[in-house]
N, CA, C and O of each residue as an XYZ file, in Angstrom:
596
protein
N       0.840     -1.183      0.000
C       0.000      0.000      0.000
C       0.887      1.249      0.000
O       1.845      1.357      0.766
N       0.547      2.153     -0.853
C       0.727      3.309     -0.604
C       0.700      4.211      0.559
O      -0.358      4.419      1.154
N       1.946      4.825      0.957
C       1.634      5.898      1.704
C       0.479      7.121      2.117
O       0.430      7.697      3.204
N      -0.282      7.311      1.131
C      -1.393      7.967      0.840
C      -2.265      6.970      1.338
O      -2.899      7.462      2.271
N      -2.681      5.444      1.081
C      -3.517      4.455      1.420
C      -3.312      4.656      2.452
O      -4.106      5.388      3.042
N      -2.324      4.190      3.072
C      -2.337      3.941      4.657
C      -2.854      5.252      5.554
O      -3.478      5.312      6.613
N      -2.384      6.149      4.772
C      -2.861      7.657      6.015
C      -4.162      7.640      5.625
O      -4.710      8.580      6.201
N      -5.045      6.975      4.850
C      -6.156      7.627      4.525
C      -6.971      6.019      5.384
O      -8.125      5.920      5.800
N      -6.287      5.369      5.397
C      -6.871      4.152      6.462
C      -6.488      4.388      7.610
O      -7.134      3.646      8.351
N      -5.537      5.237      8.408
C      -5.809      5.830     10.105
C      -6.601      6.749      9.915
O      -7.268      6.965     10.927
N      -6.889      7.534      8.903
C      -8.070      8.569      9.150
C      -9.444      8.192      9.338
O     -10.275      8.736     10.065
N      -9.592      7.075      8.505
C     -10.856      6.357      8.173
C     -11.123      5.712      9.551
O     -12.240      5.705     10.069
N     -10.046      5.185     10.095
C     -10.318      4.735     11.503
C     -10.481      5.694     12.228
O     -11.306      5.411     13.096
N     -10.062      6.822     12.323
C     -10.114      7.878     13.162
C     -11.180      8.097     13.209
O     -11.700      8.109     14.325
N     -11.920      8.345     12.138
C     -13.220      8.970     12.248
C     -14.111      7.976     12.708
O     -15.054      8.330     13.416
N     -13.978      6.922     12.449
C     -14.980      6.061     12.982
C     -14.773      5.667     14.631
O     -15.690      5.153     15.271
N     -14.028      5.840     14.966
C     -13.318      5.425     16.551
C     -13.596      7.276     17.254
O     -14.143      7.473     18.339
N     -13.135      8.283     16.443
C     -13.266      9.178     17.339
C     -14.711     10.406     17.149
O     -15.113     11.216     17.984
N     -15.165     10.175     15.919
C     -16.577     10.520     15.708
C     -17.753     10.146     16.081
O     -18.770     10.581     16.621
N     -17.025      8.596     15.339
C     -18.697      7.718     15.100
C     -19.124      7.509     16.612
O     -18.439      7.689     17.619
N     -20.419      7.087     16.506
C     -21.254      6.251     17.869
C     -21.515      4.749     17.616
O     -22.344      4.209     16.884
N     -20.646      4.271     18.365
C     -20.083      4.409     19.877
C     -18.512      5.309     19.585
O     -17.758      5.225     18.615
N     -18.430      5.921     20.480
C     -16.657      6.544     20.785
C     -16.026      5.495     21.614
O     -16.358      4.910     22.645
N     -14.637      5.435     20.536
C     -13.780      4.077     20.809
C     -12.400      5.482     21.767
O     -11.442      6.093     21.291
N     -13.123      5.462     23.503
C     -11.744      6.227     23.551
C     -10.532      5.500     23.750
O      -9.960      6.100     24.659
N      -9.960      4.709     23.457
C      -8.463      4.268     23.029
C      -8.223      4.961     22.283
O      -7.256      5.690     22.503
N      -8.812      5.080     21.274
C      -8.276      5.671     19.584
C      -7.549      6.593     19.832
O      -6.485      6.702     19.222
N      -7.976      7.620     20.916
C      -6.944      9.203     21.219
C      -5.885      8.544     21.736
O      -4.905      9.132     21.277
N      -5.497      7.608     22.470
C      -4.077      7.008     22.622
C      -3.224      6.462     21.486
O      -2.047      6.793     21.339
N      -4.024      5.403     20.491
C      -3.492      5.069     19.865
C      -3.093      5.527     18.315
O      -2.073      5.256     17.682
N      -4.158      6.253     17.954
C      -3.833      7.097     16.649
C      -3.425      8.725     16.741
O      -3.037      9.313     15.732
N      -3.578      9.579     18.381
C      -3.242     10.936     18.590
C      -1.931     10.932     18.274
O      -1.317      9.869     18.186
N      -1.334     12.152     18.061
C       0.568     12.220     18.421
C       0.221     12.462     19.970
O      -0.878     12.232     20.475
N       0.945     12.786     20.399
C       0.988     13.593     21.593
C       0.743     14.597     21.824
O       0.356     14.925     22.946
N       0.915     15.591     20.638
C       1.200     16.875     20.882
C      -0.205     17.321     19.192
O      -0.167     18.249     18.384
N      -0.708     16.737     19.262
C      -1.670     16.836     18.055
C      -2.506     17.928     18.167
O      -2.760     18.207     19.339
N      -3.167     18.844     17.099
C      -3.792     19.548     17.523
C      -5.043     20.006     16.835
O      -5.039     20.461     15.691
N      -5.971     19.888     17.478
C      -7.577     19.767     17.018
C      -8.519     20.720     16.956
O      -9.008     21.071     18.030
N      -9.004     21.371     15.686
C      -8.942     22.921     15.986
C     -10.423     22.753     14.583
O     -10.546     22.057     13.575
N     -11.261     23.766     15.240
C     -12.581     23.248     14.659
C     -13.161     25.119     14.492
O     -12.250     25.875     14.828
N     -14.067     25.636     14.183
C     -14.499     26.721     14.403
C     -15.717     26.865     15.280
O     -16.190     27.988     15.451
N     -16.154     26.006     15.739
C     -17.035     25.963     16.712
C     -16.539     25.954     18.864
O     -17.126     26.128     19.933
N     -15.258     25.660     18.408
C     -14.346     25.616     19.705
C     -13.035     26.072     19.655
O     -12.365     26.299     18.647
N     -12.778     26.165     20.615
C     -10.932     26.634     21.049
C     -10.222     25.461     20.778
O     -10.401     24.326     21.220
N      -9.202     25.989     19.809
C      -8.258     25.094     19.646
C      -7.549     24.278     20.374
O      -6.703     24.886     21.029
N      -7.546     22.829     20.572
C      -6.800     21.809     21.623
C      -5.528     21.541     20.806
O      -5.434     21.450     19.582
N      -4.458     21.422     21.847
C      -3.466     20.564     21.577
C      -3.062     19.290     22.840
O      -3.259     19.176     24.050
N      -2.565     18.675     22.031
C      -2.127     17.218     23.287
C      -3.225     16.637     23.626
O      -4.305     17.124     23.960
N      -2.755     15.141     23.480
C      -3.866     13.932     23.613
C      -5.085     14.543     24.739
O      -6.311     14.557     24.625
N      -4.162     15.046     25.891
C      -5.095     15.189     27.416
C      -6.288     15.977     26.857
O      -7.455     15.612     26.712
N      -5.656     17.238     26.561
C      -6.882     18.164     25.816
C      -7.838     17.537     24.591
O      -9.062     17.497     24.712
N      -7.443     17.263     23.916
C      -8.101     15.971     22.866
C      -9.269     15.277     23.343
O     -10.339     15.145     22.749
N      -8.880     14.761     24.710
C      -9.802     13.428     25.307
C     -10.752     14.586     26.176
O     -11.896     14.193     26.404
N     -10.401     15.994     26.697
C     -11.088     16.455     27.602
C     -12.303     16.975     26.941
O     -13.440     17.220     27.345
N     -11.516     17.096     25.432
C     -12.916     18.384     24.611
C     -13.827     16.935     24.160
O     -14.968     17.014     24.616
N     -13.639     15.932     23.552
C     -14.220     14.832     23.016
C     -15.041     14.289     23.925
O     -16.098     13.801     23.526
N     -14.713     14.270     25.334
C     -15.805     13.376     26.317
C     -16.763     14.364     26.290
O     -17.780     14.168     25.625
N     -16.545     15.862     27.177
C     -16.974     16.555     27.289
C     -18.308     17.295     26.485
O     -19.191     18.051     26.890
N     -18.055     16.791     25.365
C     -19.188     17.107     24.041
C     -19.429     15.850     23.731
O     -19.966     15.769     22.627
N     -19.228     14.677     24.327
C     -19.972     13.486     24.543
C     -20.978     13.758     25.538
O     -22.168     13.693     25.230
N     -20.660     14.014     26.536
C     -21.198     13.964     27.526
C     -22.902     14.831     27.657
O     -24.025     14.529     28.063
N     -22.204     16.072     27.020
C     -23.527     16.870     27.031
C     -24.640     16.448     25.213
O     -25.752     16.921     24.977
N     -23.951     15.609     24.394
C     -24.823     15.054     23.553
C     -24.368     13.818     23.266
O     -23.656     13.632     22.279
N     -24.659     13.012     23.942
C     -24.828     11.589     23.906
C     -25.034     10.595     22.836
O     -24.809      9.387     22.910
N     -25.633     11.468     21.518
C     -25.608     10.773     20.759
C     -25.373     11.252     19.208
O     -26.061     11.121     18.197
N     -23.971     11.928     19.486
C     -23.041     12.818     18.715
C     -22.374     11.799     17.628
O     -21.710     10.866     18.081
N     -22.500     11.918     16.389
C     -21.970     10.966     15.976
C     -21.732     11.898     14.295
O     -22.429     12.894     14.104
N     -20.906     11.529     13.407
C     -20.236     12.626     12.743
C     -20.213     11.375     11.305
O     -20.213     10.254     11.813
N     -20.200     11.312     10.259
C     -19.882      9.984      9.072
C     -19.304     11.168      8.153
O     -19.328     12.376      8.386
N     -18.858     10.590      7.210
C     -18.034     10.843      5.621
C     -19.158     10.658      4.513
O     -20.055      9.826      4.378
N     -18.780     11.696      3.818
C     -19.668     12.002      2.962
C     -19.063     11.771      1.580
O     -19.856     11.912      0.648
N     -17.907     11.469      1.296
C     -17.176     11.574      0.401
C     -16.038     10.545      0.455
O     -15.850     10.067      1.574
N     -15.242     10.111     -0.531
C     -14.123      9.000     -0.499
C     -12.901     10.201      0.074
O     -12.812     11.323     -0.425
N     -12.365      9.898      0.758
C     -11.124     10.492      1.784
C     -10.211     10.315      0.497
O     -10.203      9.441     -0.369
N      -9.259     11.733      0.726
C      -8.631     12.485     -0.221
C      -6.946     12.546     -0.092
O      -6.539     13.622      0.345
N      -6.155     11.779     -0.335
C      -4.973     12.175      0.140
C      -3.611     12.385     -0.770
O      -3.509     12.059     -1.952
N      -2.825     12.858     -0.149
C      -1.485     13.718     -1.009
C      -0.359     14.130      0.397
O      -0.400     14.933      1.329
N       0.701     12.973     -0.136
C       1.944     13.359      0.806
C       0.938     12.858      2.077
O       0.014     12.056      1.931
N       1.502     13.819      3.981
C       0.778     13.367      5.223
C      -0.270     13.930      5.159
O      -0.931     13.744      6.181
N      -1.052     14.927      3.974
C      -2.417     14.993      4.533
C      -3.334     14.460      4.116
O      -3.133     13.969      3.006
N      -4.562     14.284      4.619
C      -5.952     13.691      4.242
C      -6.974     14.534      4.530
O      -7.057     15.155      5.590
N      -7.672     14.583      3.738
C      -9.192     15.619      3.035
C     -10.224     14.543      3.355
O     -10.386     13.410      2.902
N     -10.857     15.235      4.256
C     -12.347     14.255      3.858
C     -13.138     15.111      4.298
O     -12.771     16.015      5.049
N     -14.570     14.923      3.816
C     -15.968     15.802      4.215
C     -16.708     14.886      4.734
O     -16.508     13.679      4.603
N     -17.690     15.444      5.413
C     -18.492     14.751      6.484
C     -19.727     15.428      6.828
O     -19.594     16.646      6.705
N     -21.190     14.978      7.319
C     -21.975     15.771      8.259
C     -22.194     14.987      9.590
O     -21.433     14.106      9.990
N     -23.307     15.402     10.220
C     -23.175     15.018     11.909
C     -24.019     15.850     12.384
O     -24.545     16.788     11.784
N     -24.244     15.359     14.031
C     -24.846     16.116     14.928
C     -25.176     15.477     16.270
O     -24.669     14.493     16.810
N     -25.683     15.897     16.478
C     -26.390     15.375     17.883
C     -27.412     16.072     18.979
O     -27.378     17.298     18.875
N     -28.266     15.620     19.952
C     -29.208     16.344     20.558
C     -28.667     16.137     21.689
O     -28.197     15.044     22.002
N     -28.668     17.220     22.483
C     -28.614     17.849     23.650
C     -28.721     17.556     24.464
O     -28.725     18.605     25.109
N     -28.884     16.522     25.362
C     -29.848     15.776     26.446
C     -28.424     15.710     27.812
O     -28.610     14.734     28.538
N     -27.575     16.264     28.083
C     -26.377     15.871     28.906
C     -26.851     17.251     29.838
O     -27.980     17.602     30.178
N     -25.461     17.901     30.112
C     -25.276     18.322     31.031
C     -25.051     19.728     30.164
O     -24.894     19.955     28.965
N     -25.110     20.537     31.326
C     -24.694     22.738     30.421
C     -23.610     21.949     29.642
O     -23.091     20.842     29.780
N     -23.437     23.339     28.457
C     -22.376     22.601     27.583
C     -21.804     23.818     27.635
O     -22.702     24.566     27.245
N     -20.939     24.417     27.858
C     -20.075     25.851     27.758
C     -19.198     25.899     26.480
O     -18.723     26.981     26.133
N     -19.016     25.018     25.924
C     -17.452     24.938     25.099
C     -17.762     25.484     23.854
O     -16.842     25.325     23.052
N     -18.658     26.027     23.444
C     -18.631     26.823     22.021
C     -17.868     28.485     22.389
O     -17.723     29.102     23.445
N     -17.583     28.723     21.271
C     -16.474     29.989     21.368
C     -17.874     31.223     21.605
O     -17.780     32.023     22.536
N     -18.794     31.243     20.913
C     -19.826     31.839     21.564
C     -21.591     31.241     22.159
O     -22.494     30.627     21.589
N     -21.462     31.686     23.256
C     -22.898     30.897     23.920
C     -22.784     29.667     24.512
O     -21.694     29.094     24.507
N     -23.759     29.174     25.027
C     -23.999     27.614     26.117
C     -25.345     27.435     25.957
O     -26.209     28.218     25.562
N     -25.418     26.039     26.402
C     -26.286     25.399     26.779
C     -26.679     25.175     28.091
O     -25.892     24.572     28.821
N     -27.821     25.571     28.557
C     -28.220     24.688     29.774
C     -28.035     23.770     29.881
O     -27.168     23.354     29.112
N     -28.669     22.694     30.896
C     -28.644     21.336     31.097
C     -29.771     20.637     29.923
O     -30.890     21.118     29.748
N     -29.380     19.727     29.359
C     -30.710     18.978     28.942
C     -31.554     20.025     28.462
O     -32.387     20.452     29.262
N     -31.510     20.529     27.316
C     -31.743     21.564     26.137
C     -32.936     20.740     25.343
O     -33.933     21.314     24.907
N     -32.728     19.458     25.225
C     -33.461     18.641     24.087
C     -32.887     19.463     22.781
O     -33.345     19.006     21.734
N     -32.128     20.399     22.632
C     -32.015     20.843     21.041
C     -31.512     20.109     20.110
O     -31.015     19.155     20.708
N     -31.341     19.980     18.993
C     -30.943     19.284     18.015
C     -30.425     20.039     17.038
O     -31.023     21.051     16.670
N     -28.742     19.494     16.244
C     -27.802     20.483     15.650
C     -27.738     19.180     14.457
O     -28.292     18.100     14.661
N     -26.935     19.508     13.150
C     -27.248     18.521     12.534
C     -26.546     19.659     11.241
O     -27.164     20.451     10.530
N     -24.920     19.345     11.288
C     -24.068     20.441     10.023
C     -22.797     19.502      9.182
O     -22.306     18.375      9.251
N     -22.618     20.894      8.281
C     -21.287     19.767      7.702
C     -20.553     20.019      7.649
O     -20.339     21.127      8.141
N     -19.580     19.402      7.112
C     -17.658     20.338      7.110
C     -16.668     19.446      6.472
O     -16.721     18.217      6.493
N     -15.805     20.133      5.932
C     -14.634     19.671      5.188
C     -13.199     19.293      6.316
O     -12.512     20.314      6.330
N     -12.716     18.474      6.998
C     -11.347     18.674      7.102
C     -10.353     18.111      7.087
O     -10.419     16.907      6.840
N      -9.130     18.667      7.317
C      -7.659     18.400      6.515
C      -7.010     18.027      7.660
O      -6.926     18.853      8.569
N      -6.261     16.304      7.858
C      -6.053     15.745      8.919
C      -4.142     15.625      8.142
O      -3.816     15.335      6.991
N      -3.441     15.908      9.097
C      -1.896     15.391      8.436
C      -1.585     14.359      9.520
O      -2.001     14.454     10.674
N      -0.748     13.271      9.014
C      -0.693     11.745      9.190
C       0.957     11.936      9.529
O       1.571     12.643      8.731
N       1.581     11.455     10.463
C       3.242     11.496     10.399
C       3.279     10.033     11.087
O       2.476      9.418     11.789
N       4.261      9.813     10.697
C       4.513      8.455     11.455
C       3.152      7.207     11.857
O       3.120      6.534     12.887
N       2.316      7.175     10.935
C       0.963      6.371     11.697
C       0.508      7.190     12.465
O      -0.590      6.750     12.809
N       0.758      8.432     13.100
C       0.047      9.238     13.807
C      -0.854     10.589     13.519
O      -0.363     11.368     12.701
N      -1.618     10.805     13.873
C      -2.838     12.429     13.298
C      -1.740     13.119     14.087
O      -1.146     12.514     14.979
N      -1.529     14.080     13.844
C      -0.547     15.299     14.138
C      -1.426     16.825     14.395
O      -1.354     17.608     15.342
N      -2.292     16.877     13.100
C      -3.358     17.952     13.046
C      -5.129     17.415     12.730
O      -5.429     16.323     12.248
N      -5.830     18.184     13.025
C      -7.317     17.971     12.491
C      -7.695     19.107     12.516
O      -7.911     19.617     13.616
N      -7.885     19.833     11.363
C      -8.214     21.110     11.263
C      -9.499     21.273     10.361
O      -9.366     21.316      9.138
N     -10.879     21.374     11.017
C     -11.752     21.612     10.238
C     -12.503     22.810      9.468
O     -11.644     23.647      9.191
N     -13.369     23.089      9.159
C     -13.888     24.147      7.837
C     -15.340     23.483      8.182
O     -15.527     22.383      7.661
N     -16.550     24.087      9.115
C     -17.382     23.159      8.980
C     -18.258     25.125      9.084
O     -17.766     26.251      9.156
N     -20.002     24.480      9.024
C     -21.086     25.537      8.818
C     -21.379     25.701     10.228
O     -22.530     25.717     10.665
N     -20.346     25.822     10.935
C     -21.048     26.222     13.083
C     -22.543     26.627     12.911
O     -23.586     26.056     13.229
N     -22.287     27.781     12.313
C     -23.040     29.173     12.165
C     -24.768     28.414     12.076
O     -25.699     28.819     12.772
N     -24.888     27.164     10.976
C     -26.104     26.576     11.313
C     -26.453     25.605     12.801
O     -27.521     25.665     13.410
N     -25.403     24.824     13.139
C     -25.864     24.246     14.487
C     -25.940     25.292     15.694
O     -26.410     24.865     16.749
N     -25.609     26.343     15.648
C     -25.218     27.715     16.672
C     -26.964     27.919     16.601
O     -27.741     27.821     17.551
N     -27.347     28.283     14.929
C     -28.751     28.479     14.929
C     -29.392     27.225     15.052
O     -30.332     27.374     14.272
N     -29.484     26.261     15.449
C     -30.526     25.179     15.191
C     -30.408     24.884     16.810
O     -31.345     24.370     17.420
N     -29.071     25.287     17.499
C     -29.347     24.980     19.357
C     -29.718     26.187     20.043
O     -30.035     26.261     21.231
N     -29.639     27.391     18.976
C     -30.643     28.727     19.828
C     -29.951     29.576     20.627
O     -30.365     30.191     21.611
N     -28.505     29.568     19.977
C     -27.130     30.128     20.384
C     -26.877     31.286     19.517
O     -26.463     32.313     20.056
N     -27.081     31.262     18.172
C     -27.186     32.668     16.985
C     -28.072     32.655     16.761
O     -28.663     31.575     16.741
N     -28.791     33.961     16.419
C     -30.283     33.693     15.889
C     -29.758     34.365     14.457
O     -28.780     35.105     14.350
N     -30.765     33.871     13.229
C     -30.950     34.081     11.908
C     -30.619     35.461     11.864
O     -30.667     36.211     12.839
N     -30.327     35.739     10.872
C     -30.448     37.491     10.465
C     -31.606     37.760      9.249
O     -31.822     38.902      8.844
């Protein structure tokens, strides 16, 4: 296999271990670098596994049934990989604070449901970066955090 194959088969696992439902948390041990860094427009940028696992439970926790798929055949060239995706999940956990603007109460019942493009680089068998490009701006409006203009 190609170098390109293989990074685009830890991504493929990635997403399914660190998106999909059920969340496989090993995966942040075994496919994170250490020092990886996970940076979305809906949140503050994480680096390092710890932060990784804190933002991932944490937005488990307050939507329980968060789950993210591929929309497209995963894209790769040299360590990075391209893939698009949609997702979502409803609200039913605990306050959720972690968006860069607004929160959730407890158990909202709301429902978010967006999409996004992003660009994962692969070094050594390991994700290094996950940098997404996704539509916040609609799940922000669909949990009652932005309103329409």
């Amino acid at each position: 296999m190609s170098k390109e194959e293989d990074n685009k088969a830890i991504v493929g696992r990635w997403f399914e271990g660190f998106w999909g439902n059920p969340f496989n948390p090993d995966i942040v041990e075994e496919l994170a670098a250490p020092d990886m860094l996970l940076q979305y427009s809906l949140h503050e940028p994480r680096r390092g596994r710890d932060e990784v696992m804190k933002f991932i439970t944490g937005f488990r926790r307050a939507f329980p049934d968060l789950k993210f798929w591929g929309t497209a055949d995963l894209i790769a060239e040299g360590d990075q990989v391209v893939g698009r995706w949609e997702g979502g999940g409803t609200h039913t956990g605990p306050a959720f604070g972690d968006f860069l603007i607004g929160s959730l109460p407890a158990n909202s019942g709301r429902k978010m449901h967006f999409t996004g493009t992003t660009v994962l680089r692969v070094r050594e068998g390991r994700i290094v970066e996950e940098i997404g490009l996704d539509d916040g701006a609609t799940a922000l409006q669909q949990l009652g955090i932005l309103k329409a203009a």
